[in-house]
C-alpha positions, 0 to 999 in steps of 0.5 A, spaced: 638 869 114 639 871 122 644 868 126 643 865 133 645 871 137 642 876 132 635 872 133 636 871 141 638 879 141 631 880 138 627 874 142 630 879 149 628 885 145 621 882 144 620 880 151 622 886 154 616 890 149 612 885 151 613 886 159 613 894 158 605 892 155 603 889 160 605 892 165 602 898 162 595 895 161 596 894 169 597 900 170 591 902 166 587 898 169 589 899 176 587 908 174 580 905 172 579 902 178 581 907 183 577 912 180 579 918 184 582 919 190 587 924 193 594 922 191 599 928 187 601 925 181 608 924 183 605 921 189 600 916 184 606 913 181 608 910 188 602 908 190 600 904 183 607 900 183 606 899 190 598 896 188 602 893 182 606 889 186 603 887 191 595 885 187 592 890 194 588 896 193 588 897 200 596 899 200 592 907 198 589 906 205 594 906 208 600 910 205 603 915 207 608 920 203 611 927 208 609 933 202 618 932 200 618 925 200 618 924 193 621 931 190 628 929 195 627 922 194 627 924 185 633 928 187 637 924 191 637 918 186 639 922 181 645 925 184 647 918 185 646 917 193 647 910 196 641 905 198 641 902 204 636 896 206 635 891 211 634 885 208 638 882 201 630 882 198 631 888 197 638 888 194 637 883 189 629 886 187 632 892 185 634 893 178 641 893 176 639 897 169 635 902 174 640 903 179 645 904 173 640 910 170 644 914 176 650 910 178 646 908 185 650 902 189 645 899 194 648 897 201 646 892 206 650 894 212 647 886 216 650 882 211 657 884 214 660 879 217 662 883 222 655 885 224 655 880 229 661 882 232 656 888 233 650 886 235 655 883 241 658 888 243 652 893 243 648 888 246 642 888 241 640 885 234 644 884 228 640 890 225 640 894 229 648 893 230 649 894 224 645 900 222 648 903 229 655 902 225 653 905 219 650 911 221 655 916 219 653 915 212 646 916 212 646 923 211 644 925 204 642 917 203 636 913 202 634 908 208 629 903 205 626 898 210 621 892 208 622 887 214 627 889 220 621 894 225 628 893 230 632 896 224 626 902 222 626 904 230 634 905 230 634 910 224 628 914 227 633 914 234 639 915 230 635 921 227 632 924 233 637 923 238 644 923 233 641 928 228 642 925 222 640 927 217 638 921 210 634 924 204 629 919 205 626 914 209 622 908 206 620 905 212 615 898 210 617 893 215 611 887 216 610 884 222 606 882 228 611 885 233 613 893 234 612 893 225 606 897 227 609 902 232 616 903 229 612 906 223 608 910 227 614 912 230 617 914 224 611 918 221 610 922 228 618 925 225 615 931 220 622 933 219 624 928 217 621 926 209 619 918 209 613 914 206 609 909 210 605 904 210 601 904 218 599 897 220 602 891 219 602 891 212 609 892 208 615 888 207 621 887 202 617 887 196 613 893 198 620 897 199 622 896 192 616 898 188 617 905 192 624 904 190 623 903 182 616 908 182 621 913 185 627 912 179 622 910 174 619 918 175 627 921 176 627 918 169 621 920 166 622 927 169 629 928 167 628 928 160 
């Protein structure tokens, strides 16, 4: 006879088999009603998870991918380079077993206690502060962005004016205000490899299904 922990081990596999079934019946279905469209492959793993997540085939419209964006992306993770975000939405969305597939830290430079003593003295927001303060670990990283478009305009000057250099930008703030424009002003920088979403669309929840189609692929095409 099975013991309890035997039968809970099992209970678990079985739920993880079955999310990966339905998550897989989701992605079929979204294939099937997108039919054709102009995405590369690696590019349509980023775009379904993003309509996945968020139920809206109107993200395809609005997506931008630079031609590197995902290859340097896929290389950056699987050296094990540092996440850094804006919000905890999207630290605590993120998968610890996905993080680990590459050793992956995430890094939220706001939360800091500190950060407030930045912004003071700077004379600017918590997030802009907080980004300013970090920037000297940006290069080689991956910056993701869901909801501070204050955060996404400083890291677009860090780079045009300071030269630093992340591997990847993913810049998906939503909003109202300066959300729209500090997309636009990441996607006029074609040095630099980044995904949008122009508009107003976007937030936390958008960042991490671009992050999780990104380490789902450097897993899948690394084996």
């Amino acid at each position: 006879m099975m013991n309890p922990l035997q039968d809970a081990n099992v209970g678990r596999t079985g739920l993880v088999e079955a999310g990966r079934r339905i998550e897989e019946e989701s992605f079929r279905i979204i294939d099937a009603e997108m039919g054709e469209h102009s995405f590369t492959l690696e590019q349509w793993q980023v775009v379904r998870r993003v309509i996945h997540t968020t139920g809206d085939f109107d993200y395809s419209n609005w997506i931008r991918f630079h031609p590197r964006a995902v290859a340097v992306g896929v290389d950056a993770l699987r050296r094990g380079a540092n996440i850094y975000t804006d919000t905890r939405m999207i630290q605590a969305g993120l998968s610890p077993w996905r993080l680990q597939w590459f050793g992956n830290s995430v890094v939220t430079p706001a939360v800091q206690a500190e950060s407030q003593q930045w912004a003071e003295k700077w004379g600017t927001t918590r997030s802009v502060a907080a980004f300013r303060h970090y920037a000297s670990e940006f290069n080689g990283a991956i910056i993701a962005i869901g909801n501070a478009p204050t955060a996404l305009l400083e890291v677009s000057r860090l780079i045009k004016e300071e030269g630093i250099r992340p591997a990847l930008v993913i810049g998906v703030p939503v909003g109202f205000v300066q959300a729209a424009e500090s997309k636009e002003a990441l996607w006029e920088m074609k040095d630099q490899p980044s995904i949008t979403v122009l508009g107003r669309k976007g937030g936390s929840s958008v960042a991490v299904a671009v992050l999780h189609a990104l380490l789902e692929w450097a897993k899948t095409t690394n084996e």
